[in-house]
N, C-alpha and C positions, 0 to 999 in steps of 0.2 A: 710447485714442481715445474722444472724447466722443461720446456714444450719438444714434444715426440720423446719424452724418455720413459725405458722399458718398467713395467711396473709388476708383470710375472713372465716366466718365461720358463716353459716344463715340456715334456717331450710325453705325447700321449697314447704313443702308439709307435712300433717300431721304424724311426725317422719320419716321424706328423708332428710336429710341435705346435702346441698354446702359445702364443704371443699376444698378449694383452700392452696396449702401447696409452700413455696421455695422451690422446688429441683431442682435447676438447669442441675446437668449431668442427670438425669431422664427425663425431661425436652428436653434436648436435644437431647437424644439418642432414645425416646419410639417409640413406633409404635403402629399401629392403633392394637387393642385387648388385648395388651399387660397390668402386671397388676403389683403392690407393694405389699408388704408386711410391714405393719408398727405395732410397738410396743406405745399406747400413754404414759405409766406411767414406769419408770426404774420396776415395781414390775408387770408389765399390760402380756398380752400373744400378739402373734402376729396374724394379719389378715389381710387376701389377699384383697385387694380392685381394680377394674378395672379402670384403667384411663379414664376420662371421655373424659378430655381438656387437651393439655399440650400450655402453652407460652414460645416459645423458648427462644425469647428475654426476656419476663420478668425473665423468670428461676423460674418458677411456673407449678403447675400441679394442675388439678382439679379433686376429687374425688367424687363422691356422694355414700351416705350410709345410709341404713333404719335401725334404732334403734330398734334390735332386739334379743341383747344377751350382757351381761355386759360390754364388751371392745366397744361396740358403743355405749352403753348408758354413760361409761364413756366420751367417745372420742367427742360426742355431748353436752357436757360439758365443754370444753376446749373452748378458747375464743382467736382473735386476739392477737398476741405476744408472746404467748405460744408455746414453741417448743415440738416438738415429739419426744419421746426416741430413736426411732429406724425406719427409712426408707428403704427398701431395693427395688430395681427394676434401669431398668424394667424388669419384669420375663417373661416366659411363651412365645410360640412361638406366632407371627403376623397372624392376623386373616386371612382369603383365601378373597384376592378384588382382579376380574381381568373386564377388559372391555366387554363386552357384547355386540350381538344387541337387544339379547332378556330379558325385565324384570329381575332385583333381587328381590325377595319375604322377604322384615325383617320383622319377627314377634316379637313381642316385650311383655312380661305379667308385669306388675307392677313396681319396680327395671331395670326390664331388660330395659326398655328405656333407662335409664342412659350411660349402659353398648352399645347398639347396634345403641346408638346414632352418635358416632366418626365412625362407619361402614359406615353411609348414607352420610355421608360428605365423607368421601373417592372414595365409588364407583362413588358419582356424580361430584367429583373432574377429573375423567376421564373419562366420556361421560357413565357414565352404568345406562339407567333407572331404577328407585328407585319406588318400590309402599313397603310403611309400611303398616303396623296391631300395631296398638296399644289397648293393655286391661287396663283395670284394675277394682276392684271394682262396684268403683263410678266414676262419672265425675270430681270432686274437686281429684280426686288421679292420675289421667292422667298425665304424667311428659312429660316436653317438648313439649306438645302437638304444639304447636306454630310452635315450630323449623322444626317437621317433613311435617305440613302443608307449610311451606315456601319452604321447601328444596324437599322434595318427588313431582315425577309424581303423586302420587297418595297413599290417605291416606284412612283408615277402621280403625274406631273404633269397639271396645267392650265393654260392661260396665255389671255385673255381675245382675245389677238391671237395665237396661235398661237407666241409665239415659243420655247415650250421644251414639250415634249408633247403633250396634244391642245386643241386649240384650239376654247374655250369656257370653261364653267364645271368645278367639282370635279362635281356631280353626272354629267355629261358622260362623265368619265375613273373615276367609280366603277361607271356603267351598265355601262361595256366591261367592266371586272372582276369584277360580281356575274352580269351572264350567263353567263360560263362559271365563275365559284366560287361562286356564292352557295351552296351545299350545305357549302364547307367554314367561311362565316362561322358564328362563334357570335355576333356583334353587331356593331356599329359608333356609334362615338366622331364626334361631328360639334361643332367651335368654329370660333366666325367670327362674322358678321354675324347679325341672328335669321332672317333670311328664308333667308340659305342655309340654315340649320340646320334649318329647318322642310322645305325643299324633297329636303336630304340625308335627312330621318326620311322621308319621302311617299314616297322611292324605294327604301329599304329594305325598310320595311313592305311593300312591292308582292312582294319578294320572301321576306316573312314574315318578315325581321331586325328585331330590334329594337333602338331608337336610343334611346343617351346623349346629351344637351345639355347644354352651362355657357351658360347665358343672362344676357344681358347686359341689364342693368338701369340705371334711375338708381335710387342710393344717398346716402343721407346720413350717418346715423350707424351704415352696418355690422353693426347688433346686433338690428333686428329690432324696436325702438321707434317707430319713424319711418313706416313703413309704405311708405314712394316707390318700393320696392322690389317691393312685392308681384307675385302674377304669378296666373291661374286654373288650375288642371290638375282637369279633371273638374269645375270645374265648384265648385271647392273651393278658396278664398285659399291662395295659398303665398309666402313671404318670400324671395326669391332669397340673404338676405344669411346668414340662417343655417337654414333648410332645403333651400339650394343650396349655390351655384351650380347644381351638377348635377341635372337629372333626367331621367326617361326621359320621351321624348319624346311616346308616347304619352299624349293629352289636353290639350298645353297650350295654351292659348290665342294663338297667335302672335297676331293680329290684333292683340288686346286691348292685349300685349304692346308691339307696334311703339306706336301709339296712344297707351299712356301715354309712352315714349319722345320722341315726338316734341311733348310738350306747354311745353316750355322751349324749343323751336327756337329760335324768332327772337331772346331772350333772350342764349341759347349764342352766335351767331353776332353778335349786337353787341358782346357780352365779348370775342370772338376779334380781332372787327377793331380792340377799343381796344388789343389787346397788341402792343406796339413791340418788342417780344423776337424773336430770332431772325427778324430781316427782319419781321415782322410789324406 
């Protein structure tokens, strides 16, 4: 099979697609947080995606990605047998899993299941109690939901309308939970959006827990040359692309953060509206 070509590609949820790719040295070499940078079209831009799944022996990797800016609406376009332009990974430093006696805390908002899904099979891969938070919306937008009820000690939803657990946000349905455990957390895992992640780190710290973030950045080339990436913690440059994703959350700069994020807005969203792809 000729290298980075598409091997499933299904839509699992309204605009999240399964992307399962060949890359075999990827494949072999990734670790649990770690993420690629792929190009779909020789004319396309490039964008970071987190490893979902890797299969060693198949020599496959699994991606998931919500359709939300032209190069994924393209890319959710593309169909079995189709190779990709350009793969690059695996990037970015290996998420912090260590053994425990006391509880890990993953919270999870929307997207972020995807990404902090290969975290919960790790920690319970070596004896470390697992309770998830999973948000989102609605109930039909819940991702995974299955896996992390098979797999977690214990699971909390949140659903923005109420319709599957408690109705609000994840910080919401981990308040209920740190009030009467927070004595048995040793920390908690927060991926999503950066403002949830920052509001998830605010309510931990309140109860002395301290918080992991994979922050989400604009990237260009991945490696830490380009600088688009960068991020403040204390106060001090940090490169999301290869002294992250992850860090503790205490010191970062959200503000800064969102702020650089939204400086291609209006840019992003002309790109989007010219893509004819996928009803667009």
């Amino acid at each position: 099979m000729e290298m980075f070509t598409i091997i499933d590609q299904r839509e699992i949820a309204p605009k999240v697609f399964h992307l399962e790719v060949y890359a075999p040295i990827v494949a072999k070499h990734a670790q649990t947080g770690q993420f690629v940078v792929l190009i779909p079209h020789d004319n396309g831009e490039r964008i970071p995606l987190t490893i979902n799944r890797r299969d060693e022996k198949k020599g496959a990797i699994t991606l998931v990605y919500q359709v939300v800016g032209k190069t994924t609406c393209v890319l959710s376009c593309m169909k079995p047998g189709e190779r990709l332009y350009s793969l690059l990974g695996p990037l970015g430093k290996p998420s912090h899993v260590e053994k425990t006696e006391k509880s890990v805390v993953l919270v999870s908002g929307g997207l972020g299941a995807a990404i902090i899904l290969p975290e919960m099979y790790a920690f319970r891969a070596i004896g470390t109690p697992v309770v998830s938070v999973i948000g989102a919306r609605s109930e039909n937008l819940l991702l995974f939901r299955e896996e992390f009820e098979a797999y977690s000690d214990e699971v909390l939803i949140a659903t923005n309308d109420g319709s599957c657990g408690v109705q609000g946000f994840v910080t919401d349905a981990l308040k209920v939970y740190l009030d009467q455990h927070a004595d048995t957390v040793a920390f908690v895992k927060a991926i999503g959006p950066n403002r949830m992640m920052e509001a998830v780190a605010k309510l931990a710290s309140s109860y002395g827990i301290p918080t992991y973030v994979s922050l989400t950045s604009i990237m260009v080339d991945g490696t830490g040359m380009c600088g688009s990436c960068r991020v403040s913690i204390h106060g001090e440059i940090k490169h999301v692309c290869v002294d992250g994703p992850e860090f503790l959350a205490d010191g970062v700069d959200f503000a800064e953060l969102e702020r650089r994020n939204q400086r291609f807005q209006e840019l992003e969203r002309q790109a989007f509206e010219s893509c004819r792809c996928a009803g667009h």
